[in-house]
C-alpha positions, -999 to 999 in steps of 0.1 A, spaced: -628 -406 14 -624 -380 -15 -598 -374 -39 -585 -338 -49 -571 -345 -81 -590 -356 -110 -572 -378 -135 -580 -349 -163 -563 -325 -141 -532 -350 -138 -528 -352 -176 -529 -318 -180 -496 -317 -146 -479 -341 -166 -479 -328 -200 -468 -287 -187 -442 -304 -165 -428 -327 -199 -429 -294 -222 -413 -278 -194 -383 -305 -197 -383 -299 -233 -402 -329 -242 -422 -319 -276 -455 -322 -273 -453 -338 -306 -430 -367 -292 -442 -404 -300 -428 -435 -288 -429 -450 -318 -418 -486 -324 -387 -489 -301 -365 -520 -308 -363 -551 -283 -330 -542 -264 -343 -505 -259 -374 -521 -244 -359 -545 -223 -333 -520 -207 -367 -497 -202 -386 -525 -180 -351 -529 -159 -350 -490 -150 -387 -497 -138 -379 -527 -122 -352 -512 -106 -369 -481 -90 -398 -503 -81 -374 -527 -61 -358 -501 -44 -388 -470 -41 -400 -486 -5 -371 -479 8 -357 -454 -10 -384 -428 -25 -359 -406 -41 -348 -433 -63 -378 -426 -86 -370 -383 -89 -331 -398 -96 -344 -421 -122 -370 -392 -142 -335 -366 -132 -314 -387 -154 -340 -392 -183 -348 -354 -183 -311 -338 -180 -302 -362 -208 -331 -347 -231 -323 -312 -220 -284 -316 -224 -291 -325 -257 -323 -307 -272 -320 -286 -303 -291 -304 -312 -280 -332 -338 -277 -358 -302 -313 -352 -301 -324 -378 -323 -293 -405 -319 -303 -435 -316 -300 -465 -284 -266 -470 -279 -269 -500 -258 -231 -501 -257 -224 -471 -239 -199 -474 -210 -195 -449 -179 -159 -439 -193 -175 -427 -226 -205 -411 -211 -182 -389 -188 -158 -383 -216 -191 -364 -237 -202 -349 -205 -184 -336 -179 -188 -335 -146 -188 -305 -126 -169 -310 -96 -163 -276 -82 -184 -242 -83 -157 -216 -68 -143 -228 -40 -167 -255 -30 -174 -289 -40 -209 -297 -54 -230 -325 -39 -251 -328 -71 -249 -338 -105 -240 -310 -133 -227 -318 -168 -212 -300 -191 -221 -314 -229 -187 -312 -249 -194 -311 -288 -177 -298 -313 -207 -286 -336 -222 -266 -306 -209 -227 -302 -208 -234 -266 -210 -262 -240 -242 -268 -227 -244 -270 -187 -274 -289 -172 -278 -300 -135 -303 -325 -114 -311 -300 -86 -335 -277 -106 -351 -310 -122 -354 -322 -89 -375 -296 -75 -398 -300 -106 -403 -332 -104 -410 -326 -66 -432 -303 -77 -454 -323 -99 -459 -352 -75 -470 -334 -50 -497 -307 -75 -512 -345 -83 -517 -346 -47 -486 -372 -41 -477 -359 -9 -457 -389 4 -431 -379 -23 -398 -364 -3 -394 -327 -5 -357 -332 3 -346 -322 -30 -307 -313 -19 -308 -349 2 -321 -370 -31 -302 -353 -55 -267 -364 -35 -274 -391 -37 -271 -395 -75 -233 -409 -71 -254 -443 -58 -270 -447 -83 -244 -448 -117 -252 -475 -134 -290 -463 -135 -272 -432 -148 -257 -446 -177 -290 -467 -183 -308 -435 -187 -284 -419 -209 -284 -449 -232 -316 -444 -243 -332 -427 -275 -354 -397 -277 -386 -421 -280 -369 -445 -256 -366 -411 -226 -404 -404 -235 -416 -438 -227 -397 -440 -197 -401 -408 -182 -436 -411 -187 -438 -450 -173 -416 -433 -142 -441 -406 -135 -474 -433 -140 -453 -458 -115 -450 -432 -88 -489 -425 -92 -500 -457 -91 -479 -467 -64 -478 -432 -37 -515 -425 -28 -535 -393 -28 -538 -375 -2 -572 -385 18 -592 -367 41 -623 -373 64 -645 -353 52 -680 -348 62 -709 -362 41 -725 -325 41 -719 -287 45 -721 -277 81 -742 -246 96 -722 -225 111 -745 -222 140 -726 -196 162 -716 -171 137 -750 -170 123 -765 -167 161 -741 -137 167 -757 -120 135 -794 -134 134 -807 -143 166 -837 -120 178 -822 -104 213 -854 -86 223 -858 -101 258 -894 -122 259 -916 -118 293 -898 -144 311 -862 -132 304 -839 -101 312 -826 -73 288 -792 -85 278 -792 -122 283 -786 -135 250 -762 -114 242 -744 -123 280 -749 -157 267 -732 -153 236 -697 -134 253 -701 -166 277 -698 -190 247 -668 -168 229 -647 -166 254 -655 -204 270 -645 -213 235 -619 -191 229 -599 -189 261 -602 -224 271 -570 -221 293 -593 -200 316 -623 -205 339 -650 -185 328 -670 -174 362 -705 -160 356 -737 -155 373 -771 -140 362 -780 -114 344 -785 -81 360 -777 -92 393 -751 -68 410 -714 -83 403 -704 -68 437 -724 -87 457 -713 -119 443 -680 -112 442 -671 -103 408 -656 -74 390 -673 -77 353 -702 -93 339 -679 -124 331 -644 -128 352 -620 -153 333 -593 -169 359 -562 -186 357 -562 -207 386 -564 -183 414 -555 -152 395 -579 -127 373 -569 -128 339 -594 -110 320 -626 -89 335 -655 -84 310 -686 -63 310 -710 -70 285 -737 -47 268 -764 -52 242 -766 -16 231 -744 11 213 -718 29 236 -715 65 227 -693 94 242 -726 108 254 -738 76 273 -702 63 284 -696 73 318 -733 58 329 -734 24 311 -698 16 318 -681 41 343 -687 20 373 -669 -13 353 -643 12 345 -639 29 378 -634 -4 397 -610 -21 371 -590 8 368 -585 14 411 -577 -24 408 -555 -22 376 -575 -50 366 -574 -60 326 -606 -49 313 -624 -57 283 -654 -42 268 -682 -64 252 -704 -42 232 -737 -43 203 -717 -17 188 -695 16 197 -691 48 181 -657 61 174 -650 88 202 -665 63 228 -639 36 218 -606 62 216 -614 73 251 -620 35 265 -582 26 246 -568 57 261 -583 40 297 -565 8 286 -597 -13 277 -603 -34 246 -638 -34 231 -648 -61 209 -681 -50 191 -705 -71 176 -695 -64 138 -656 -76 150 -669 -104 165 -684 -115 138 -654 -109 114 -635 -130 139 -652 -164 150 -659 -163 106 -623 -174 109 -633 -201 133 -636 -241 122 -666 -254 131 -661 -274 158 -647 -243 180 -682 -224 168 -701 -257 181 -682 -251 213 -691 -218 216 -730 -224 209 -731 -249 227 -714 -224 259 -747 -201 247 -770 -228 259 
């Protein structure tokens, strides 16, 4: 098993996503009085009771702390103190609720701050927080977090009394908590985790396409590797089909076949291919392929051209015939996009 995220890189997460709430980077705890630190372990305790069940709880809970700090940032609320007496009826009389945007009625939370030593009022809602908050669990790998911002922010009208809990709290009192919030949900959602394997793996197929010697040795025919390797492309890639093949420079006609490799589904020909290890020019066209493309084309068969490499007036006329070529150098840009275990399945095809 292996981690993504290193713990460094999680520090550095948290601390943009705090600046980005308008959290100072200069903010300290400081010494916070008893009540303030009791009423901080009962938000915890009350997300942690509840986060099994409930996940969103914990992005409601960091929400409240962080449109508090941005409703009042910059201004004199900033720095007031814990007001362990506040009530829901006084909170909602310093900041609004939005109920309405036009003509429809909004699911979330927005408040409007209403103070009489700011120019204007100050509008702040859940929904963007949300999404950061969203956002940070899952950069620190914390998957299992919901994505379901618009879900877990309606559900904020559950949850008043942790509301008004939040909004209690002083500036060193939010800082505490929303960073206790944020080290609960890593402690308790886990990385995501991947088998990986112990080592790199060759890429065996991709590296045969462009390495392996095809000279043909005493005991084999010209063009069997490279037979070999459209064999293992398409067994690999086309696996839907049957792949019918036979040897190498033995007359297709007499066994039955159209191309050097015939791909079926079921009873039907799906694909016809004729393979050749050498460069196709205009000039040597009509003899290395116009057999192949005589007897697809009386049979309207679908034809496909499997080539070392082709030069550019060779490959218009065989398009303008309705054949695809795939040339060596393609080939190779293609099965680069492969995973592994669909090159293993190709090599092992070649063999």
């Amino acid at each position: 098993m292996e981690v993504y995220i290193s713990r460094s890189q999680e520090t550095d997460a948290i601390s943009r996503f705090l600046q980005q709430q308008c959290f100072s980077p200069d903010t300290t705890v400081g010494s916070l009085t008893r009540p303030e630190r009791v009423l901080i372990d009962s938000i915890v305790k009350y997300v942690s009771e509840r986060f099994s069940a409930t996940k969103y709880v914990l992005g409601l809970a960091i929400d409240f702390v962080v449109l508090k700090q941005k409703l009042v940032v910059g201004t004199v609320l900033e720095a007031e103190p814990f007001r362990g007496g506040l009530t829901e009826s006084s909170l909602f009389s310093r900041y609004s609720p939005v109920i309405r945007s036009g003509a429809r009625t909004l699911n979330t939370l927005t408040l409007v701050l209403n103070h009489s030593r700011l120019a204007a009022n100050r509008t702040e809602g859940i929904r963007r927080i949300e999404e950061s908050v969203t956002d940070l669990f899952h950069s620190m790998d914390r998957t299992g977090y919901p994505s379901a911002y618009v879900y877990n922010t309606g559900q904020w009208h559950k949850h008043k009394s942790l509301l008004l809990d939040c909004f209690k709290l002083s500036l060193a009192g939010r800082f505490a908590l929303v960073n206790e919030l944020i080290d609960f949900g890593l402690k308790t959602m886990s990385p995501g985790e991947a088998y990986l394997p112990k080592r790199s793996r060759l890429r065996l197929f991709e590296r045969l396409i462009g390495e392996f010697p095809r000279q043909p040795l005493a005991c084999e025919n010209a063009g069997l590797i490279f037979q070999a390797i459209a064999y293992g492309y398409f067994k690999s890639d086309r696996p839907h089909l049957h792949v019918v093949v036979d040897k190498v420079r033995t007359g297709s006609s007499r066994q039955r076949r159209f191309g050097d490799l015939d791909l079926y589904s079921g009873l039907e020909l799906a694909l016809s291919v004729e393979v050749k290890d050498l460069r196709i020019t205009k000039e040597n066209l009509n003899h290395q392929l116009g057999l192949f493309m005589k007897k697809a084309g009386s049979k309207g068969l679908p034809g496909l051209i499997f080539v070392a490499d082709i030069d550019v007036d060779a490959a218009e006329l065989l398009s303008r015939d309705g054949f695809h070529v795939l040339a060596a150098a393609e080939l190779v840009r293609e099965v680069g996009r492969w995973d592994e275990v669909k090159q293993d399945n190709a090599l092992n095809g070649v063999l």
